[in-house]
LUMKEFI-865585 format. One record per atom (N, C-alpha, C): residue number from 1; x, y, z. Coordinates in pm, 1 decimal, padded with zeros to 6 digits. Layout:
N
PT    i        px        py        pz
PT  NUM         X         Y         Z
...
This chain:
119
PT    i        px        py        pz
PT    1   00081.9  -00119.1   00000.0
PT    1   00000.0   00000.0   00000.0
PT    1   00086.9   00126.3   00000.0
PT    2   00179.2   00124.5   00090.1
PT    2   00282.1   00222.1   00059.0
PT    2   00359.0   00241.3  -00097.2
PT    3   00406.2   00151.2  -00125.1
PT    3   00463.7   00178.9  -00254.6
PT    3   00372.7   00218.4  -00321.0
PT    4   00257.6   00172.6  -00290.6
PT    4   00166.7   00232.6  -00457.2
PT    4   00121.9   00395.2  -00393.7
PT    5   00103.3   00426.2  -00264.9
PT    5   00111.1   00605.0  -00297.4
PT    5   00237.5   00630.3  -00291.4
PT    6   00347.0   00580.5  -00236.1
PT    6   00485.8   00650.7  -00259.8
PT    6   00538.7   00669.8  -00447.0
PT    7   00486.9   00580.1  -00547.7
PT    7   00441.8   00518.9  -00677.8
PT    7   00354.7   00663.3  -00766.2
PT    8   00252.4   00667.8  -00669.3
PT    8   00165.1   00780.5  -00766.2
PT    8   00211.6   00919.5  -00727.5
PT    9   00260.8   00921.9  -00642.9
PT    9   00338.1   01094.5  -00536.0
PT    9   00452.7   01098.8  -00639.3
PT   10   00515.9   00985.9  -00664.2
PT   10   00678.4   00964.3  -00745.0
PT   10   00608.7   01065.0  -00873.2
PT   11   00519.8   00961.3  -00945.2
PT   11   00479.1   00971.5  -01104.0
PT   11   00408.0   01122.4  -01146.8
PT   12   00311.3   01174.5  -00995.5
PT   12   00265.6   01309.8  -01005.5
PT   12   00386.9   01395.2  -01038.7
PT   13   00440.8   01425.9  -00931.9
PT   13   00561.6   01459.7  -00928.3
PT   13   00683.6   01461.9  -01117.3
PT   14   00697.8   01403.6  -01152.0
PT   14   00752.0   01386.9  -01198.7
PT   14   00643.7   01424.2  -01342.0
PT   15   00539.5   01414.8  -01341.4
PT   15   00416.0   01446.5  -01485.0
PT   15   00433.4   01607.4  -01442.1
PT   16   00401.8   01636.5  -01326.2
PT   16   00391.0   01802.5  -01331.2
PT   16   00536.9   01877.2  -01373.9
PT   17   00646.5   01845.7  -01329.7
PT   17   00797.0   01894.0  -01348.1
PT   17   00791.7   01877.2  -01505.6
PT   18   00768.2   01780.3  -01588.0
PT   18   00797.6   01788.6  -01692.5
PT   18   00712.3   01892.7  -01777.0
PT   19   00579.5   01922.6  -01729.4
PT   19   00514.8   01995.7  -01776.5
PT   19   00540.4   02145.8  -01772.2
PT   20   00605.0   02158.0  -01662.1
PT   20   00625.3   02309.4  -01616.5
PT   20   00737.5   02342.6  -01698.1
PT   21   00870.6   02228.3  -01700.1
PT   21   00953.5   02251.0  -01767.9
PT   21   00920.1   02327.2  -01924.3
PT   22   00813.5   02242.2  -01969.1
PT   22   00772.5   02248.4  -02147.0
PT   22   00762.6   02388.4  -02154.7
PT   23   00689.2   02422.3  -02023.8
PT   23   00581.5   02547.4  -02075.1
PT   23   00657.2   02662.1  -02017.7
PT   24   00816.2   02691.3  -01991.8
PT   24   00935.3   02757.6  -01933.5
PT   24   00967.4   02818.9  -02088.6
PT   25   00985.4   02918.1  -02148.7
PT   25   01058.0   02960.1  -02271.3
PT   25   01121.9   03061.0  -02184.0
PT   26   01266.0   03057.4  -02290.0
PT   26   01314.5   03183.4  -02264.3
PT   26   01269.4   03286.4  -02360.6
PT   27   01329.7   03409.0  -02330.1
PT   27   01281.1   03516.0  -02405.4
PT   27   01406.4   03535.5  -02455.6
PT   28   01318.3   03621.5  -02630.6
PT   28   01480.4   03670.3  -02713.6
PT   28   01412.7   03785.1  -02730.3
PT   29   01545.4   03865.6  -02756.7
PT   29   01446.7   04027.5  -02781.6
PT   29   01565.0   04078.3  -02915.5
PT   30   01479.9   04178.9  -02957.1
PT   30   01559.7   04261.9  -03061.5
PT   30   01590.2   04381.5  -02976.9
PT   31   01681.0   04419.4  -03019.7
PT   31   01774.5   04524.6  -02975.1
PT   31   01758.5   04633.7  -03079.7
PT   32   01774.2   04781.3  -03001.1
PT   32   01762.9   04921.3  -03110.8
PT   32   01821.1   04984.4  -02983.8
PT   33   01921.3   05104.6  -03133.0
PT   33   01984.5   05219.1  -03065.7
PT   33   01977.0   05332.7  -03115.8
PT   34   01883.7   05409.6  -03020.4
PT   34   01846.4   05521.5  -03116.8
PT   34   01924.0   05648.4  -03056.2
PT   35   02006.0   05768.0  -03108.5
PT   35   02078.5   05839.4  -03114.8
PT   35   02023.1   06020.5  -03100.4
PT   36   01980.9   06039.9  -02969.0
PT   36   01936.0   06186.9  -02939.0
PT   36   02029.2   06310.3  -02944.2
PT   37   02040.6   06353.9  -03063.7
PT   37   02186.2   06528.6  -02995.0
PT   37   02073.5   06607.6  -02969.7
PT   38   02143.5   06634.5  -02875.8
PT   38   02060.1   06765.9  -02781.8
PT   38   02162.2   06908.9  -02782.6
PT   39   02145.2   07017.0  -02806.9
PT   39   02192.1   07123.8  -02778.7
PT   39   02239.8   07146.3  -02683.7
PT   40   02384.0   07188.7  -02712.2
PT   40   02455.7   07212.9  -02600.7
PT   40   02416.4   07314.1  -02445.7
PT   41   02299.3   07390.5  -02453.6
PT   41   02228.6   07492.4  -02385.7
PT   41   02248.9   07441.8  -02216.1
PT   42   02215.1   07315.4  -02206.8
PT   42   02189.5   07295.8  -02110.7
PT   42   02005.7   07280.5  -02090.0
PT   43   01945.9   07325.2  -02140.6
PT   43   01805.2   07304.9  -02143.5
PT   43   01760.1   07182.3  -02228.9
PT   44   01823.5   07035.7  -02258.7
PT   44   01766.6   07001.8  -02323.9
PT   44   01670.9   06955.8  -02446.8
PT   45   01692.6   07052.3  -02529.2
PT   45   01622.6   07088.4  -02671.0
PT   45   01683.5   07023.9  -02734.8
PT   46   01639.6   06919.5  -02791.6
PT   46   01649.1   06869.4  -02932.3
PT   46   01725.3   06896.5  -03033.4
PT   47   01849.5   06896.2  -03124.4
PT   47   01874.9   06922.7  -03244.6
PT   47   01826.3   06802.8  -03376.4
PT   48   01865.1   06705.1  -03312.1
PT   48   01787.1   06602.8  -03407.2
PT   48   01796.5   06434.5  -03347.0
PT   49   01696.5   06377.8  -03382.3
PT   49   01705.9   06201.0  -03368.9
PT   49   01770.4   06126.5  -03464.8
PT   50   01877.1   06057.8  -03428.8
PT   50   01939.0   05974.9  -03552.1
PT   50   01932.0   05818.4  -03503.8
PT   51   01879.1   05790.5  -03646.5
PT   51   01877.6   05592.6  -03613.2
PT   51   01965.1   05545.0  -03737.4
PT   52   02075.6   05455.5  -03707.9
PT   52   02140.0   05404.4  -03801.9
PT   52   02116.1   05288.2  -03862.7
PT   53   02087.3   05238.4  -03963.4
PT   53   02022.7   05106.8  -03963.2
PT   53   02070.7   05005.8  -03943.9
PT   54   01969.3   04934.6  -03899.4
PT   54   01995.6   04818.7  -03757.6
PT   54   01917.6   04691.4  -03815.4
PT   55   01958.9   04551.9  -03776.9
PT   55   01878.8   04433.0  -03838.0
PT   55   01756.9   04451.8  -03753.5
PT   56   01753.7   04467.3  -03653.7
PT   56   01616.4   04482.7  -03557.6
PT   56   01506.6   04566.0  -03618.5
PT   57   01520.9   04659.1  -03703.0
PT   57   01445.3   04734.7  -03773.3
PT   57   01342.7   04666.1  -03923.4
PT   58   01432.1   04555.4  -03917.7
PT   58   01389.7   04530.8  -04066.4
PT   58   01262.4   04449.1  -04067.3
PT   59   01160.1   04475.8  -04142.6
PT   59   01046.1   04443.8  -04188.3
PT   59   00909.7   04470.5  -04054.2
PT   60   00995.7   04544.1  -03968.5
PT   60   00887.9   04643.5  -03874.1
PT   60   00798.0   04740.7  -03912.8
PT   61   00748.2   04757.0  -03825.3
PT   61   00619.4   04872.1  -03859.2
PT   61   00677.1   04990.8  -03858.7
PT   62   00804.2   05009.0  -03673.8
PT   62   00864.0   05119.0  -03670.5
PT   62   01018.0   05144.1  -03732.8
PT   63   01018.5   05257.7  -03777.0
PT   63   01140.6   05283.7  -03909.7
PT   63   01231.3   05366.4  -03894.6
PT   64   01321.2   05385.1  -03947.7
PT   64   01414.5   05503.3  -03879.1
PT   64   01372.3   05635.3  -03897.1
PT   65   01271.3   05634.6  -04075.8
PT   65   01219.6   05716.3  -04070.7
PT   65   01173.0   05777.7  -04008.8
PT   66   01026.0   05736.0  -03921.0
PT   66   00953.0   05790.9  -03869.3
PT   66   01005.1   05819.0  -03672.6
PT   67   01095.8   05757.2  -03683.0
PT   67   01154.4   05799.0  -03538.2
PT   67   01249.6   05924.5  -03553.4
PT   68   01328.4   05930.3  -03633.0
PT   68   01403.6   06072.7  -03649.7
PT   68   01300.9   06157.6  -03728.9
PT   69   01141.9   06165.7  -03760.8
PT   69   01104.4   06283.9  -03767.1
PT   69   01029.7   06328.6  -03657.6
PT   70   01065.5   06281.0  -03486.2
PT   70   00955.7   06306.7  -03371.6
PT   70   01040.6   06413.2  -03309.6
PT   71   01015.3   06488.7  -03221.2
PT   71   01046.5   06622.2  -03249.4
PT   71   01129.8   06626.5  -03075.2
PT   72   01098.6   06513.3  -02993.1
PT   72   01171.6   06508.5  -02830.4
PT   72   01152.3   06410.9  -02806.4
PT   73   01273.8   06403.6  -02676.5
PT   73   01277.1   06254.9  -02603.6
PT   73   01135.1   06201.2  -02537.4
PT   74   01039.0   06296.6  -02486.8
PT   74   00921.3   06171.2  -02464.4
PT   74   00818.3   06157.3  -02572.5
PT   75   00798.8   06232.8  -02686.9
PT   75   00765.2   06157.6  -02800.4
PT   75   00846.2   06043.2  -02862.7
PT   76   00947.5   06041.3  -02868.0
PT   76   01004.6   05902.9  -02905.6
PT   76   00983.7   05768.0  -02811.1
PT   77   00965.0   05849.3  -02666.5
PT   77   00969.8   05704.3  -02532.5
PT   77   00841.1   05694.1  -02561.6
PT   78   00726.6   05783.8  -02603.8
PT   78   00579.7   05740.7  -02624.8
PT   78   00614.0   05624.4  -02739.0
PT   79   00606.7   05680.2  -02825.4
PT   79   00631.8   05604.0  -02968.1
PT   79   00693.0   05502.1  -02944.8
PT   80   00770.4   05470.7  -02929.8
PT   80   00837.4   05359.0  -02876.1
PT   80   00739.7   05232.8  -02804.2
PT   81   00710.5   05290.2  -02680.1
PT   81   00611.4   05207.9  -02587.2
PT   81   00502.1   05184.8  -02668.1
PT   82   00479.0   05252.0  -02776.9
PT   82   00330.8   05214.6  -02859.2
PT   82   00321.7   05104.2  -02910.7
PT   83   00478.8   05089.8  -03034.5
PT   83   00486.5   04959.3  -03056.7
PT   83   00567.3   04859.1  -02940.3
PT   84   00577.1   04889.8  -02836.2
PT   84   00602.2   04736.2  -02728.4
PT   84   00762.1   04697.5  -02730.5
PT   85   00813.0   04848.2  -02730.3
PT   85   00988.7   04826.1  -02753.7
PT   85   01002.7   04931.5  -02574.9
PT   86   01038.5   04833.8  -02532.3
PT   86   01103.9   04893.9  -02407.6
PT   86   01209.0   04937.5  -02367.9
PT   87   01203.3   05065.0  -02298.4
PT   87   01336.6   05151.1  -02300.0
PT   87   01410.6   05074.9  -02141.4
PT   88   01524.9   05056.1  -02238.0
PT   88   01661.0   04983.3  -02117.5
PT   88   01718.8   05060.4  -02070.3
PT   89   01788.3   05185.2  -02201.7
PT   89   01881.3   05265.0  -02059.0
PT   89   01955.7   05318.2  -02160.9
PT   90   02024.1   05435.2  -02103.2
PT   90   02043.4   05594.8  -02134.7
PT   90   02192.3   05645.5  -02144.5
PT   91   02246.5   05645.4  -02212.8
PT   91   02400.0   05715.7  -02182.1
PT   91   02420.7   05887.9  -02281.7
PT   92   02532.8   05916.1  -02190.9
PT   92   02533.5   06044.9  -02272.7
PT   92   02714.1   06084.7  -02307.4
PT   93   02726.6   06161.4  -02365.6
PT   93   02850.4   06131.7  -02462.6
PT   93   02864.8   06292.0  -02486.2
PT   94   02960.1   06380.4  -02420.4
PT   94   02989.9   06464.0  -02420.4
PT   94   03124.9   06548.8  -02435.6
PT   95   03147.8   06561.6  -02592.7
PT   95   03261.3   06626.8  -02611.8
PT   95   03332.3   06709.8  -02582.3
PT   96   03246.0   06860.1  -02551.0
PT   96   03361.4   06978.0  -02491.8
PT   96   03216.6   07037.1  -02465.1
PT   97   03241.2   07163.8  -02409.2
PT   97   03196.2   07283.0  -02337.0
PT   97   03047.8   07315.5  -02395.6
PT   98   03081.6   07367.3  -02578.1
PT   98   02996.6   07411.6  -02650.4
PT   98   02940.4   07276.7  -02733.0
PT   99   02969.6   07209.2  -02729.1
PT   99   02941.1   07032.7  -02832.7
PT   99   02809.5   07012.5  -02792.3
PT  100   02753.4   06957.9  -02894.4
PT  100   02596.8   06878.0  -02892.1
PT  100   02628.2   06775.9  -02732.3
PT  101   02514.0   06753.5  -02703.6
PT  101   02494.6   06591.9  -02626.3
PT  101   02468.9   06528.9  -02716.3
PT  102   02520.1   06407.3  -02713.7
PT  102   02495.6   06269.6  -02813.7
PT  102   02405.7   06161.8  -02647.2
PT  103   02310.6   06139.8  -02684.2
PT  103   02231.9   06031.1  -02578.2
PT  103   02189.6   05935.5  -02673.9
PT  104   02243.6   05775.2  -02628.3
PT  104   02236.7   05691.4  -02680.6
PT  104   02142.4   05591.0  -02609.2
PT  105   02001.3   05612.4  -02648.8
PT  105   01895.0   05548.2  -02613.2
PT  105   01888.0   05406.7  -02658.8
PT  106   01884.5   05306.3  -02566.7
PT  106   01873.0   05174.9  -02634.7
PT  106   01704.0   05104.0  -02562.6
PT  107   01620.1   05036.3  -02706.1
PT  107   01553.1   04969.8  -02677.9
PT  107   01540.9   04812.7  -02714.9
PT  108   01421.1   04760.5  -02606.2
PT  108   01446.0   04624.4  -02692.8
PT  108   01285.0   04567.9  -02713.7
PT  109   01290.5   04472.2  -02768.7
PT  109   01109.5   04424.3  -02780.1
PT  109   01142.3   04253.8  -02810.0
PT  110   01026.8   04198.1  -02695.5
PT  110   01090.9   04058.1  -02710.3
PT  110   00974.9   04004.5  -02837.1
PT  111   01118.3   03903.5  -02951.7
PT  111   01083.9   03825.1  -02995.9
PT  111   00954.0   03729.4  -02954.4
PT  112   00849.7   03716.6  -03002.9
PT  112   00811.6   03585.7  -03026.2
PT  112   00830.0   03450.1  -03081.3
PT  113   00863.6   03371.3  -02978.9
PT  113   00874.2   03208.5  -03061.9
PT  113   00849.8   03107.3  -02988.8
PT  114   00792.7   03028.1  -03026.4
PT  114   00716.2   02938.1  -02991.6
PT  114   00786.9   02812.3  -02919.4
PT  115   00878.9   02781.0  -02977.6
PT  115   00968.1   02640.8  -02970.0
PT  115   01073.3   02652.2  -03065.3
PT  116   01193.8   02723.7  -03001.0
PT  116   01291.2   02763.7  -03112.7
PT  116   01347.0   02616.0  -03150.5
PT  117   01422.5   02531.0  -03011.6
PT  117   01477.5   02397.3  -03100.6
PT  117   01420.1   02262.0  -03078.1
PT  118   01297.6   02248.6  -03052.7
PT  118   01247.4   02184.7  -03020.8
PT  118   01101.3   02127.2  -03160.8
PT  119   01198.1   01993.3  -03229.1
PT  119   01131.2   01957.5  -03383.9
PT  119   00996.4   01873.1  -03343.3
């Protein structure tokens, strides 16, 4: 009598782990780096958005186009979040006194896939 619930506790056990395992994916994401100069002022203003082209871009909705014609940094973090690309993180790159800011915005948006190696 023991073995047979120590038997079905074993086999539960072991049906649920494999299941949880199946249904575990990792996530892949695409990567984007989008390129803010800001005026040297100190106030933040905009001179222009630059996106260089990137494989992550290709056959998307969002384009380099239409991201270097948005006019500031939280229209682009809107835009961005619209299509489901999440902002990671921020650096800034500062040459001399009077020099642009260069801020190098990176986002990412996870891939969908189902069962990458699994035939």
């Amino acid at each position: 009598m023991k073995i047979n619930i120590l038997l079905s506790i074993f086999l539960t056990l072991l049906l649920t782990g494999s299941c949880l395992a199946q249904n575990q994916q990792k996530s892949y994401y695409d990567y984007l780096e989008v390129i803010v100069v800001q005026k040297p002022d100190n106030k933040g203003k905009i001179k222009r958005i630059r996106v260089e082209p990137q494989p992550s871009l290709e056959g998307k909705i969002v384009t380099s186009k239409l991201i270097e014609k948005l006019k500031g940094t939280s229209q682009l973090l809107n835009y961005m979040n619209q299509y489901n690309w999440e902002f990671v993180d921020r650096k800034a790159i500062v040459s001399g006194e009077n020099e642009p800011v260069w801020m190098s915005y990176i986002f990412r948006k996870q891939i969908p896939i189902k069962n990458p190696s699994h035939h």
